[in-house]
MDTraj code that builds the backbone (N, CA, C; nanometers):
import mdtraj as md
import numpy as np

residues = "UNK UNK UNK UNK UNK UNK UNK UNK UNK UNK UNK UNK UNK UNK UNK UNK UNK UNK UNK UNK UNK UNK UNK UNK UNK UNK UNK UNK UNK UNK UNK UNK UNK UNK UNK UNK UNK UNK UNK UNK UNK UNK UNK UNK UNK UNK UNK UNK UNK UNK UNK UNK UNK UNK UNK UNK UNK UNK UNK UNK UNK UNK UNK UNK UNK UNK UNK UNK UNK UNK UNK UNK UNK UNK UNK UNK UNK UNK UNK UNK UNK UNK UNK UNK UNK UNK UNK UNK UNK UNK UNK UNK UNK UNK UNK UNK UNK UNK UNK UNK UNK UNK UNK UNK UNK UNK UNK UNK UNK UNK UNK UNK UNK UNK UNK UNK UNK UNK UNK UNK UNK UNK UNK UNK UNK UNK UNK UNK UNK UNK UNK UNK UNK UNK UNK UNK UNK UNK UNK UNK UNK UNK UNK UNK UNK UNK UNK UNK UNK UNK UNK UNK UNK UNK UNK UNK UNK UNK UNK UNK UNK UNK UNK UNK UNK UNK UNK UNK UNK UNK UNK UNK UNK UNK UNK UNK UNK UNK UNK UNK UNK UNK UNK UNK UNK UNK UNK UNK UNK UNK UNK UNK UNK UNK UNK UNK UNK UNK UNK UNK".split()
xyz = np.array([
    [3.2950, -3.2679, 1.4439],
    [3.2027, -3.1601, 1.4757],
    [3.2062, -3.0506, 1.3693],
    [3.3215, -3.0578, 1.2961],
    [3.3716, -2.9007, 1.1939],
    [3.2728, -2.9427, 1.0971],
    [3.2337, -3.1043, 1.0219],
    [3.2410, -3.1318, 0.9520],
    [3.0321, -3.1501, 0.9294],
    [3.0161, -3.1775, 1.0292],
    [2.8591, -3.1592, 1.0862],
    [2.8655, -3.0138, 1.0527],
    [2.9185, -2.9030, 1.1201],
    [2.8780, -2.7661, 1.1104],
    [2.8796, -2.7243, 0.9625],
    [2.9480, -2.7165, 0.8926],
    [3.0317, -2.7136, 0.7617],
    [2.8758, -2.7594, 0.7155],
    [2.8287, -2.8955, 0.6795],
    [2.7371, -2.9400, 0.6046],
    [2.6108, -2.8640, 0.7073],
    [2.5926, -2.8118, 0.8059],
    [2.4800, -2.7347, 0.8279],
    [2.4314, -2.6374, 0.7559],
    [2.5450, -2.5551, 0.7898],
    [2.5378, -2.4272, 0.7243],
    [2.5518, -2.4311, 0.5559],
    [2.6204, -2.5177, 0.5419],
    [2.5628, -2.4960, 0.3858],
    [2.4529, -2.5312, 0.3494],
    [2.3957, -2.6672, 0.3841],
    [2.2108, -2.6443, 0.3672],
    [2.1587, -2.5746, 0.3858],
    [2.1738, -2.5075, 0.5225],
    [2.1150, -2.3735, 0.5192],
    [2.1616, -2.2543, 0.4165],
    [2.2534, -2.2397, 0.3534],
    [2.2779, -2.1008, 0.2267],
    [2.1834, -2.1719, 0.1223],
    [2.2383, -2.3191, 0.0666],
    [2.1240, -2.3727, -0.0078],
    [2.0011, -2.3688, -0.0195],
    [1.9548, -2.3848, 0.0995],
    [1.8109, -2.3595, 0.1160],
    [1.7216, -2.1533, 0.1126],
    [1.7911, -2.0880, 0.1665],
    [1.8030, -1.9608, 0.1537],
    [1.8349, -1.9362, 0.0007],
    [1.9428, -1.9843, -0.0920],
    [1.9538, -1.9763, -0.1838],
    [1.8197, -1.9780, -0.3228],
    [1.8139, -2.1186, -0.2435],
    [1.6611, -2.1820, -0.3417],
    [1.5715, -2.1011, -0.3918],
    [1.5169, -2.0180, -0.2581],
    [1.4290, -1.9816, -0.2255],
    [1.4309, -1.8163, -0.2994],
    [1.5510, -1.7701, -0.2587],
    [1.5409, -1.6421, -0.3341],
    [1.5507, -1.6364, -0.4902],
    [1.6159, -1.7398, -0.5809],
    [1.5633, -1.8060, -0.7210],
    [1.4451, -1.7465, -0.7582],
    [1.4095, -1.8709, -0.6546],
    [1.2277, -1.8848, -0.6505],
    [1.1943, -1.7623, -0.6795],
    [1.1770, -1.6810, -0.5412],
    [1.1059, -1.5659, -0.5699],
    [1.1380, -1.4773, -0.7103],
    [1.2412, -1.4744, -0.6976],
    [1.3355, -1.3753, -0.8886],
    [1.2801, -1.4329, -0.9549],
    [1.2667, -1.5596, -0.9759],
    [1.1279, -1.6320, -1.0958],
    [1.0248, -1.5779, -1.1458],
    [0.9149, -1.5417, -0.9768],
    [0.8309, -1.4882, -0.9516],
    [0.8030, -1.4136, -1.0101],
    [0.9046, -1.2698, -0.9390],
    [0.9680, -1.1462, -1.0196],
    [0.9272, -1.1698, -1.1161],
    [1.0084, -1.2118, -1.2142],
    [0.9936, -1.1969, -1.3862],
    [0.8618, -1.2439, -1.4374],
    [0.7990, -1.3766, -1.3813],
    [0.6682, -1.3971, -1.4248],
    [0.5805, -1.2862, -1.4183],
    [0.6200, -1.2416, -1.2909],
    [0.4787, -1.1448, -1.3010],
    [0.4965, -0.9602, -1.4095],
    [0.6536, -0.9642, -1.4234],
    [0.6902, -0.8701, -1.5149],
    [0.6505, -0.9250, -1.6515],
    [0.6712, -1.0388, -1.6687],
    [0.6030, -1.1214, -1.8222],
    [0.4789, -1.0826, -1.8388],
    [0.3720, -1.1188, -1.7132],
    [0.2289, -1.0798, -1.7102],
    [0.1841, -0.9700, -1.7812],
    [0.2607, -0.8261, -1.7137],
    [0.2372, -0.7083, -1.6958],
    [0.2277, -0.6630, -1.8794],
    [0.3565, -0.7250, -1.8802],
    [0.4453, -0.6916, -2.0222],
    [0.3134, -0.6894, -2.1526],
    [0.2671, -0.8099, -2.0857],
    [0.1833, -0.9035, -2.2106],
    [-0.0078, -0.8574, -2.1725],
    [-0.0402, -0.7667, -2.0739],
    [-0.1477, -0.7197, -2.0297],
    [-0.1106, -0.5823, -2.1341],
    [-0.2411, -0.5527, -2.2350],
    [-0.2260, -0.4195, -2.2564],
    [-0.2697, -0.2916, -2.1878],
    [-0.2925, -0.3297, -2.0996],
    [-0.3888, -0.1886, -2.0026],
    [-0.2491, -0.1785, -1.8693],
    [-0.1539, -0.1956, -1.8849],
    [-0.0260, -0.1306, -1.8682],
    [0.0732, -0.1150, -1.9010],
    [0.1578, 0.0076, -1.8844],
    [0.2514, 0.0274, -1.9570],
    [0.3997, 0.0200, -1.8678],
    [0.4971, -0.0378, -1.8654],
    [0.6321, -0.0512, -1.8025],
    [0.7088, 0.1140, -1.8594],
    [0.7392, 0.1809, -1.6933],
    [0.8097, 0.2865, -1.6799],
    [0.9350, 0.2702, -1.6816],
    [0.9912, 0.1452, -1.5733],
    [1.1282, 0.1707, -1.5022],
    [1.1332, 0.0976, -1.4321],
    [1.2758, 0.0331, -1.4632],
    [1.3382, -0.0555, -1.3368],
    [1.4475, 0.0143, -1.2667],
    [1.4161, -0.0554, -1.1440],
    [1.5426, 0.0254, -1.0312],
    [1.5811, -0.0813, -0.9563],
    [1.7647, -0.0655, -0.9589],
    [1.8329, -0.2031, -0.8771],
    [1.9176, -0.1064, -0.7475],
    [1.9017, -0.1392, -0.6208],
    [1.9165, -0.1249, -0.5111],
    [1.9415, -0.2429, -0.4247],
    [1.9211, -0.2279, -0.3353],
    [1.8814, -0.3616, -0.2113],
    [1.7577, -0.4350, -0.2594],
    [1.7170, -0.3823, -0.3258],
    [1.5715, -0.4305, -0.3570],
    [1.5626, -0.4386, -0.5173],
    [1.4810, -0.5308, -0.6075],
    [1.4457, -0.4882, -0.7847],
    [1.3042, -0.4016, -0.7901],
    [1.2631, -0.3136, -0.8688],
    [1.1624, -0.3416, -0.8454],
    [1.1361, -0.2881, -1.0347],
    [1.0365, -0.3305, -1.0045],
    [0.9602, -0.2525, -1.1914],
    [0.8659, -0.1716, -1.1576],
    [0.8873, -0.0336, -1.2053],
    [0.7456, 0.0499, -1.1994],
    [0.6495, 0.0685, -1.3406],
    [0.5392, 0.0621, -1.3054],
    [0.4212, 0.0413, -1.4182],
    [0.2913, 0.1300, -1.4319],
    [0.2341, 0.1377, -1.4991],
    [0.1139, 0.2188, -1.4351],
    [0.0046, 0.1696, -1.5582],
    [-0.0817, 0.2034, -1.5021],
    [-0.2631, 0.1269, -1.5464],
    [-0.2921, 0.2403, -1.6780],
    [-0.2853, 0.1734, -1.7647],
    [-0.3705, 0.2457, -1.8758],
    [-0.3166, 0.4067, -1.8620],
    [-0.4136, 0.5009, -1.8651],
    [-0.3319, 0.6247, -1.8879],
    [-0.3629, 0.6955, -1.7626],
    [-0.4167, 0.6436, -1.6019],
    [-0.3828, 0.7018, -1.4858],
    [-0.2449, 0.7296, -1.4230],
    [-0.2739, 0.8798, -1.4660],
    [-0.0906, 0.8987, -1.4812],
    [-0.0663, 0.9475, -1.3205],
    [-0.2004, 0.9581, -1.3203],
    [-0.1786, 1.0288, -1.1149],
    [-0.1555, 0.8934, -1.0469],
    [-0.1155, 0.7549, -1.0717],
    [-0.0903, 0.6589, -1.0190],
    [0.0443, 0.5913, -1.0909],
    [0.0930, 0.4954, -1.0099],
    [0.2114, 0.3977, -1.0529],
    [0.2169, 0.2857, -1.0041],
    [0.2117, 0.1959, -1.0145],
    [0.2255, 0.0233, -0.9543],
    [0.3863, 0.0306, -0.9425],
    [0.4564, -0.0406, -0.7934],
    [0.5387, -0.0768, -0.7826],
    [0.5867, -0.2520, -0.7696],
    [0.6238, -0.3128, -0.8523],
    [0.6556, -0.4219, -0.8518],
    [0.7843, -0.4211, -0.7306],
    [0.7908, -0.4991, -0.6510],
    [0.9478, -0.5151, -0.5697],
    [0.9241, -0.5943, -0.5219],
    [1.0655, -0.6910, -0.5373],
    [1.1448, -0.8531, -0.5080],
    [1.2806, -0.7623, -0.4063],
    [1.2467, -0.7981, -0.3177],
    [1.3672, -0.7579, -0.1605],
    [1.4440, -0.9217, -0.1352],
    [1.5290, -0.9281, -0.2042],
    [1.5843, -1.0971, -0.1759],
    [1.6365, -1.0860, 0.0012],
    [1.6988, -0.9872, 0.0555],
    [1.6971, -1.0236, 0.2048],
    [1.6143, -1.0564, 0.2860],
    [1.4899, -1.0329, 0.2543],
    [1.3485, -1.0084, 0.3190],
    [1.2769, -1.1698, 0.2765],
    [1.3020, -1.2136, 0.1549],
    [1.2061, -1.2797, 0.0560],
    [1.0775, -1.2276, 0.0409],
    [1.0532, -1.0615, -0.0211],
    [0.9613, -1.0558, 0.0118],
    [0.9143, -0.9798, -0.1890],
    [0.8488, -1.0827, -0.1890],
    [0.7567, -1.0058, -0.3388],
    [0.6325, -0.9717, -0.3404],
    [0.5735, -0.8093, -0.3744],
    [0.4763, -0.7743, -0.3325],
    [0.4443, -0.6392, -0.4523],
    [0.3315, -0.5952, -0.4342],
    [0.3358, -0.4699, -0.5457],
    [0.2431, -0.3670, -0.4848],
    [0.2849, -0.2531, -0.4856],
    [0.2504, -0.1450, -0.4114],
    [0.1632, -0.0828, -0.5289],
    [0.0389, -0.0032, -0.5209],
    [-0.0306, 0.1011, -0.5520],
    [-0.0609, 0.2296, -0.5058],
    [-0.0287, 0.3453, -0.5610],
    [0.0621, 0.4068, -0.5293],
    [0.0055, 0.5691, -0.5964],
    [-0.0515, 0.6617, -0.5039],
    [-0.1229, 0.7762, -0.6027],
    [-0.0412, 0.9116, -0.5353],
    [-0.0184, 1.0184, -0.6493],
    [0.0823, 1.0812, -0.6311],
    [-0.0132, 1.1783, -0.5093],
    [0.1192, 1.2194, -0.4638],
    [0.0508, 1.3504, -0.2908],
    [0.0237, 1.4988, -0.3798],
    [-0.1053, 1.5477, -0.3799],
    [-0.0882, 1.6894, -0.4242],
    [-0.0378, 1.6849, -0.5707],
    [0.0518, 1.7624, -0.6206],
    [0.1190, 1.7939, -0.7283],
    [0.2529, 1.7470, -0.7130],
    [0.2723, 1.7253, -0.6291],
    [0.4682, 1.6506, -0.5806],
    [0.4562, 1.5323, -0.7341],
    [0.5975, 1.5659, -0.7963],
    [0.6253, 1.4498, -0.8818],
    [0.6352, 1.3180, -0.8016],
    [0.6098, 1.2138, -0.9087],
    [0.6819, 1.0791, -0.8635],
    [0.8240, 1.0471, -0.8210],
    [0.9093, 1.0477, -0.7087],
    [1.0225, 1.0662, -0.7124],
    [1.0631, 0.8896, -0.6917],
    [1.1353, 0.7824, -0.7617],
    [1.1935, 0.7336, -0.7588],
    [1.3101, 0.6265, -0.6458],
    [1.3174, 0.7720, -0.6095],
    [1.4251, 0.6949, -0.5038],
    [1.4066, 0.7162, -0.3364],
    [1.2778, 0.7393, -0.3383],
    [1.1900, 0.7248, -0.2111],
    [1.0605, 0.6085, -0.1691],
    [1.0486, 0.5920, -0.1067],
    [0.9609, 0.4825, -0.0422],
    [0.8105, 0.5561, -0.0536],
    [0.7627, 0.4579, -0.1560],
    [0.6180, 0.4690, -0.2287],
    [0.6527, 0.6110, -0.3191],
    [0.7638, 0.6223, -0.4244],
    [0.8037, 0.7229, -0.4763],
    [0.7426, 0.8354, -0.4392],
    [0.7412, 0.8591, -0.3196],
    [0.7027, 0.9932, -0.3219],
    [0.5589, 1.0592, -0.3304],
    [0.4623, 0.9321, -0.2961],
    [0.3289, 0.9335, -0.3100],
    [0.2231, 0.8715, -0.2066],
    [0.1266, 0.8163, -0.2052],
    [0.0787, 0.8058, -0.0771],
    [0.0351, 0.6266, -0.1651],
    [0.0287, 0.5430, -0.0694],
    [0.0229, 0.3995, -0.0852],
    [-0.1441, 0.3811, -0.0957],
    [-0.1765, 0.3409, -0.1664],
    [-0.3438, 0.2830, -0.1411],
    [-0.4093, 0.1704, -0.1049],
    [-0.3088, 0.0848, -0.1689],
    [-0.2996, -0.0846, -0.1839],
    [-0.1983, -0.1272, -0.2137],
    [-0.1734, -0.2557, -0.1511],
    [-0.0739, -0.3696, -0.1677],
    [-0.0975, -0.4722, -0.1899],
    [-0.0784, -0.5884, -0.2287],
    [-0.0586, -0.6920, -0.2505],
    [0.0060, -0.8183, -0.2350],
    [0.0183, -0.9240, -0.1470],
    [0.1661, -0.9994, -0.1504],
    [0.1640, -1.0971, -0.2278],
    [0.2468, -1.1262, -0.3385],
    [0.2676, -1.2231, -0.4559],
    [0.3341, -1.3200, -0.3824],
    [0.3742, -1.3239, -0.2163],
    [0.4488, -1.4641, -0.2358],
    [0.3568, -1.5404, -0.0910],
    [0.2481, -1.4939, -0.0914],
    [0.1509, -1.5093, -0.0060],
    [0.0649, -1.5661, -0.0921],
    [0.0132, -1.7193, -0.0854],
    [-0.0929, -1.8193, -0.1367],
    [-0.1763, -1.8306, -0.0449],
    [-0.3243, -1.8212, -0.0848],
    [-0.4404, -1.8976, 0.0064],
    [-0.4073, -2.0033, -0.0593],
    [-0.4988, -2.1127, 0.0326],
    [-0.5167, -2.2746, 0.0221],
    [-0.6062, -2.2753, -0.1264],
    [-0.4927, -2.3937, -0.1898],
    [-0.5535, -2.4375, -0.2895],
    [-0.5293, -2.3386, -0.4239],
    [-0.4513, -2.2481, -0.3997],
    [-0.4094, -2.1179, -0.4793],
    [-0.3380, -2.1486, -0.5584],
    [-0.3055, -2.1590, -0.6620],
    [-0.1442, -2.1755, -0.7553],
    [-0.1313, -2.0515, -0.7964],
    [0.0192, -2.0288, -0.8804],
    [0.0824, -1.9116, -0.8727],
    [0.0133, -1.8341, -1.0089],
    [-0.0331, -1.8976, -1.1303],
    [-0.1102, -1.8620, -1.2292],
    [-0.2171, -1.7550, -1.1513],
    [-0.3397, -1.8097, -1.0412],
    [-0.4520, -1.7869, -1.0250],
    [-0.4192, -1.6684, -0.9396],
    [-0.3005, -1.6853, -0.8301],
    [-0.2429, -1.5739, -0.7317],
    [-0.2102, -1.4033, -0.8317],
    [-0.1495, -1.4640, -0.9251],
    [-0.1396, -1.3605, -1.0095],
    [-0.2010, -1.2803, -1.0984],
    [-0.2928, -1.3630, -1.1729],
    [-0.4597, -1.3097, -1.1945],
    [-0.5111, -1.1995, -1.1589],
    [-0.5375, -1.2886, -1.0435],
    [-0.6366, -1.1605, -0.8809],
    [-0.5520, -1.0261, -0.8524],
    [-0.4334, -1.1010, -0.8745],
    [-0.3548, -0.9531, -0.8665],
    [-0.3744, -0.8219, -0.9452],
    [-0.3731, -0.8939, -1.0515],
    [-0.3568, -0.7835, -1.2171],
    [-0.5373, -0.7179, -1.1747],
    [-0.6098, -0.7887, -1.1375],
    [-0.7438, -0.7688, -1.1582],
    [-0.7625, -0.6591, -1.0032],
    [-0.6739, -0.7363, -0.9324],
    [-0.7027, -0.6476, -0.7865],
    [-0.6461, -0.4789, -0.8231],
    [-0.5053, -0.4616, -0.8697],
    [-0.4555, -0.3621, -0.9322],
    [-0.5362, -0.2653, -1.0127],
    [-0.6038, -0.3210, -1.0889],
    [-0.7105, -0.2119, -1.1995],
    [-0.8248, -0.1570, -1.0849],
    [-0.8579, -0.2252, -1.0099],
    [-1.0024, -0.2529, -0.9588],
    [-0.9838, -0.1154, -0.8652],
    [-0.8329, -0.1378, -0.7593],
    [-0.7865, -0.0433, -0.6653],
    [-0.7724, 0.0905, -0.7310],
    [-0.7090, 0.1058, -0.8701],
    [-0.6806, 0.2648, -0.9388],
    [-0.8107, 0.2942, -0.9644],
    [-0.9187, 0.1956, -1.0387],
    [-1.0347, 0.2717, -1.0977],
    [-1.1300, 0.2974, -0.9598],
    [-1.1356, 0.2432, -0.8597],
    [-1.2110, 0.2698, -0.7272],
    [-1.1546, 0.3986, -0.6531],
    [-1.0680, 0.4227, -0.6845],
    [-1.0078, 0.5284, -0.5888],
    [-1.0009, 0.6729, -0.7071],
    [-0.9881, 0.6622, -0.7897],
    [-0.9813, 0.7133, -0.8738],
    [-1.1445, 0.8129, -0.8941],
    [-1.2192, 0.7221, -0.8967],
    [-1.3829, 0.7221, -0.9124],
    [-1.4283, 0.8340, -0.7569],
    [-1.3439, 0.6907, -0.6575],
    [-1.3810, 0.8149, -0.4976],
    [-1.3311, 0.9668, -0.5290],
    [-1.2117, 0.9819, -0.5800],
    [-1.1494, 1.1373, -0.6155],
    [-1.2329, 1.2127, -0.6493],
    [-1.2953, 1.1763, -0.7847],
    [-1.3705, 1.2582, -0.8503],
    [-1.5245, 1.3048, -0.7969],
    [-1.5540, 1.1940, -0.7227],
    [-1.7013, 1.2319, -0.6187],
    [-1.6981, 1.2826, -0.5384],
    [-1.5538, 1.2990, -0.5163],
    [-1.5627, 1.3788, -0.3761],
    [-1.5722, 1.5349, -0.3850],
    [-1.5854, 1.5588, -0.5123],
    [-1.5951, 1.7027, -0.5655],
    [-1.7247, 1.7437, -0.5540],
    [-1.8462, 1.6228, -0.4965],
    [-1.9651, 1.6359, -0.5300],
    [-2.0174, 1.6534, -0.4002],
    [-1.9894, 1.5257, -0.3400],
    [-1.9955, 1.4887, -0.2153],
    [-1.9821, 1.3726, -0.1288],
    [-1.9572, 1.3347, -0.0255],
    [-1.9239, 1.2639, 0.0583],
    [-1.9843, 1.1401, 0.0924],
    [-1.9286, 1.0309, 0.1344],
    [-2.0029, 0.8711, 0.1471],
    [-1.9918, 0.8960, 0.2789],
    [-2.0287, 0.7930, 0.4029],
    [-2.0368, 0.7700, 0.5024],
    [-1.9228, 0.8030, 0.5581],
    [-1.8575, 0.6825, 0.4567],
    [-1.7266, 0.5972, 0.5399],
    [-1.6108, 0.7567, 0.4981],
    [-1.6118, 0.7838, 0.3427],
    [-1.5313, 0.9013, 0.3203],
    [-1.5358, 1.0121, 0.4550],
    [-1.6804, 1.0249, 0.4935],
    [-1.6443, 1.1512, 0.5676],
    [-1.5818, 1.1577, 0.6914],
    [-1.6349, 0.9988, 0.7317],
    [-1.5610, 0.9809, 0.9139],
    [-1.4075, 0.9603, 0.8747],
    [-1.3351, 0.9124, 0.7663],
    [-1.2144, 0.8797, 0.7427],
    [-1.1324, 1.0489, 0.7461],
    [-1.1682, 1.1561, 0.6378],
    [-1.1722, 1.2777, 0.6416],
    [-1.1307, 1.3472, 0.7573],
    [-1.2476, 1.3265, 0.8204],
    [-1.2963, 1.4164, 1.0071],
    [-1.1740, 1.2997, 1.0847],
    [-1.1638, 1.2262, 1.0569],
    [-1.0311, 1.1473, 1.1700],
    [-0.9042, 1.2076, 1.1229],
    [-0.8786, 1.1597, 1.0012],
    [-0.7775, 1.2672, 0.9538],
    [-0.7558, 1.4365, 0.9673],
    [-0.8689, 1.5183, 0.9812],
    [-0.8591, 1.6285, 0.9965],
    [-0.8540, 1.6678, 1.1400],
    [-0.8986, 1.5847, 1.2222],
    [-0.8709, 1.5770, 1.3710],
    [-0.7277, 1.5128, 1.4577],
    [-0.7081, 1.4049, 1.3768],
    [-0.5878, 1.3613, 1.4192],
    [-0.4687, 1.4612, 1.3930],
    [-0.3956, 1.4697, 1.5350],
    [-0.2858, 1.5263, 1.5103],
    [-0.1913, 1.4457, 1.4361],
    [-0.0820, 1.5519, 1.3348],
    [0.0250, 1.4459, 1.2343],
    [0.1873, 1.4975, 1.3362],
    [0.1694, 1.4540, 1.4535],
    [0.2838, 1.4952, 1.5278],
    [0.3656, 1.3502, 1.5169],
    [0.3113, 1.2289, 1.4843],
    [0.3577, 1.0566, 1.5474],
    [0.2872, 1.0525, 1.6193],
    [0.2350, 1.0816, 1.7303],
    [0.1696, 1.0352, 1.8654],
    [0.0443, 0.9278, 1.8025],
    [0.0514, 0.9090, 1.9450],
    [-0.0905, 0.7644, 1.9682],
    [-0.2111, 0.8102, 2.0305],
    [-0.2612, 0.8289, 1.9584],
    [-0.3788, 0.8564, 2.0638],
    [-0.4781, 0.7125, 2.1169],
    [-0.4302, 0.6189, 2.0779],
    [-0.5466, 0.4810, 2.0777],
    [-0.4381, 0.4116, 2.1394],
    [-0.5357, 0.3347, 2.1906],
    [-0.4530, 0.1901, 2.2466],
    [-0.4752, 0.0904, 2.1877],
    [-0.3821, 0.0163, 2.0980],
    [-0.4028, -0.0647, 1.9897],
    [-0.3803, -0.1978, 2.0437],
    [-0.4896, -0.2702, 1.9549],
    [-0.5567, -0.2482, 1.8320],
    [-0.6817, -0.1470, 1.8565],
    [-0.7207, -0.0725, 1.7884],
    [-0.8601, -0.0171, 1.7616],
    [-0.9085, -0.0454, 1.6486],
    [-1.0508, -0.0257, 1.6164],
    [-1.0735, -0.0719, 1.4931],
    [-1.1372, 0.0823, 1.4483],
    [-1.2051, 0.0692, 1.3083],
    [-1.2399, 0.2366, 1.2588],
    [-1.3874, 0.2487, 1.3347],
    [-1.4668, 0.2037, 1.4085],
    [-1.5695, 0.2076, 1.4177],
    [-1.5351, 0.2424, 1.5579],
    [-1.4348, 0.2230, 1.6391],
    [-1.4039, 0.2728, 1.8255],
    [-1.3233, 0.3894, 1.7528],
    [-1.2465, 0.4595, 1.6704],
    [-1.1587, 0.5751, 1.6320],
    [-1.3342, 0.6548, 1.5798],
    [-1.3942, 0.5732, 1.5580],
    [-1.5440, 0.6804, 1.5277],
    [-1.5799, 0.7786, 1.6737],
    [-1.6249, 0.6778, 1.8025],
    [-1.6789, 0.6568, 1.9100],
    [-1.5800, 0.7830, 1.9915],
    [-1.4534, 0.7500, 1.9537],
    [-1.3174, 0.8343, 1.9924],
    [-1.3472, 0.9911, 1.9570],
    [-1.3237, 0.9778, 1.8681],
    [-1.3395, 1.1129, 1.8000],
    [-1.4822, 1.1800, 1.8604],
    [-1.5568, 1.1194, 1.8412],
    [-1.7005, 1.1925, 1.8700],
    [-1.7053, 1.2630, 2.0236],
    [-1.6882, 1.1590, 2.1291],
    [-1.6617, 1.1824, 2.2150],
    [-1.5516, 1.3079, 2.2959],
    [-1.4724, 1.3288, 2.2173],
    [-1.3672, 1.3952, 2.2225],
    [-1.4541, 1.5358, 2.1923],
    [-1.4475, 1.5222, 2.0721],
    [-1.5178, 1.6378, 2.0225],
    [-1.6439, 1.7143, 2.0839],
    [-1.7306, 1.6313, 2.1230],
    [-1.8694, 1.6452, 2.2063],
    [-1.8037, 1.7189, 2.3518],
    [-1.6723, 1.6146, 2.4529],
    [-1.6399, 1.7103, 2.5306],
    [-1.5886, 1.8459, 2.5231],
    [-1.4916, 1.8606, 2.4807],
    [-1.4753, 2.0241, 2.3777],
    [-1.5910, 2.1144, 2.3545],
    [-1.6783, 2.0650, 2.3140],
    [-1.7561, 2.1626, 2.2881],
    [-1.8879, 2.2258, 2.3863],
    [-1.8851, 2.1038, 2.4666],
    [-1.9965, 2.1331, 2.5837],
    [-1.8599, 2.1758, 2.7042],
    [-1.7221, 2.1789, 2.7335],
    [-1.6643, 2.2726, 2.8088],
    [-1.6548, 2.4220, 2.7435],
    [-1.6249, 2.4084, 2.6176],
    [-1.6392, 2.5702, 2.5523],
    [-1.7516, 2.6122, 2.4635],
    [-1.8517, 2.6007, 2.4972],
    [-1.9696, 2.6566, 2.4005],
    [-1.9179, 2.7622, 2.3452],
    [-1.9033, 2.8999, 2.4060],
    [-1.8929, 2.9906, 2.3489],
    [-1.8041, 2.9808, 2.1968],
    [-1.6492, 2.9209, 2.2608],
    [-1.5617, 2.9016, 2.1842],
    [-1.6472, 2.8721, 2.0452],
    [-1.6785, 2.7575, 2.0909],
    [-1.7392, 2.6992, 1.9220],
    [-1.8329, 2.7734, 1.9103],
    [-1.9339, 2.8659, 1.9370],
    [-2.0098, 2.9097, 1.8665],
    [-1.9963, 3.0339, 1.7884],
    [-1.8665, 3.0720, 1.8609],
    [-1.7950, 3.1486, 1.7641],
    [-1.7331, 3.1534, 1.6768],
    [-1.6844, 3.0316, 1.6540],
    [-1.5632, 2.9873, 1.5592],
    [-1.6815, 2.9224, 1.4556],
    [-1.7826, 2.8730, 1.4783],
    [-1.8792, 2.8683, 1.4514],
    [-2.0353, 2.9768, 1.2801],
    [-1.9286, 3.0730, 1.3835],
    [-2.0204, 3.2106, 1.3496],
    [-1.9216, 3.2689, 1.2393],
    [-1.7786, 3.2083, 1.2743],
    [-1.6665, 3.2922, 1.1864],
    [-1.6794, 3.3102, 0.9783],
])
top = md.Topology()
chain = top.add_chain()
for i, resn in enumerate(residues, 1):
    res = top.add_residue(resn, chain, resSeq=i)
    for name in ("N", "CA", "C"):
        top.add_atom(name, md.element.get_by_symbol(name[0]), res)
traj = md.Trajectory(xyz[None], top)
């Protein structure tokens, strides 16, 4: 029975073993990619519980790509990543210290995917996410899209206490319905209120 258990469990470290290789492979391929793409430049590596490489797109310096390989997790993925306000990039915080925009998972294949083509879409998904968001920033100085303003007005309505206000799942189009509603009661119990605050 020792001898059955004994050869279990070591297939199983073996196999766990394999696998996290694998992914560190990954890792480096896609640091090779990056390396060899000229429209980014490699900041910094950081070794923790986790590897990761930080990078950033051409000269959007208000952004940073996080490369990270978590071998406990098996999880390889790359974060996009735009700084909060004026707060520096800090390093040794989760999404350094900035607000997340997009992600990616590198060890996640659709059907029929190989790891060449997975990685591609990536590099291409990466530019696509900084210059789109980047582009929204600057219009918003002008003015507002649909979707920008209900996203805005949810955010400026939602309390940032943790709480729930939804019973999940919701989707953005019932957090529309939500909000409105909410708001509409409020204002037909306090007219005055709002027409003063209104008037202010």
């Amino acid at each position: 029975m020792n001898i059955n258990f004994d050869n279990v469990v070591e297939s199983a470290i073996n196999s766990v073993q394999d696998r996290i290789k694998f992914r560190y492979s990954q890792f480096n391929d896609f640091i090779k990619l990056i390396i060899n793409d000229s429209d980014y430049n490699t900041l910094e590596y950081i070794q923790g519980n986790s590897l990761m490489c930080i990078f950033r797109y051409k000269d959007f310096n208000d952004y940073r790509c996080c490369l990270e390989f978590c071998p406990g997790q098996e999880v390889l993925r790359v974060d996009v990543i735009v700084k909060n306000n004026d707060k520096e990039f800090d390093y040794n915080l989760a999404w350094l210290n900035g607000e997340q925009i997009k992600y990616i998972d590198l060890d996640y294949f659709c059907e029929g995917e190989n790891q060449e083509e997975k990685f591609a879409r990536a590099v291409n998904f990466i530019k696509d996410a900084i210059e789109t968001h980047h582009k929204a920033m600057i219009r918003q100085k002008d003015y507002l899209t649909d979707h920008e303003f209900r996203v805005k007005m949810q955010e400026l309505l939602h309390p940032d206490d943790g709480s729930y206000l939804f019973v999940d799942p919701i989707s953005c189009d019932q957090a529309n319905l939500w909000f409105y509603e909410e708001f509409k009661k409020k204002i037909e119990n306090h007219p005055h209120i709002w027409k003063w605050f209104f008037e202010l």
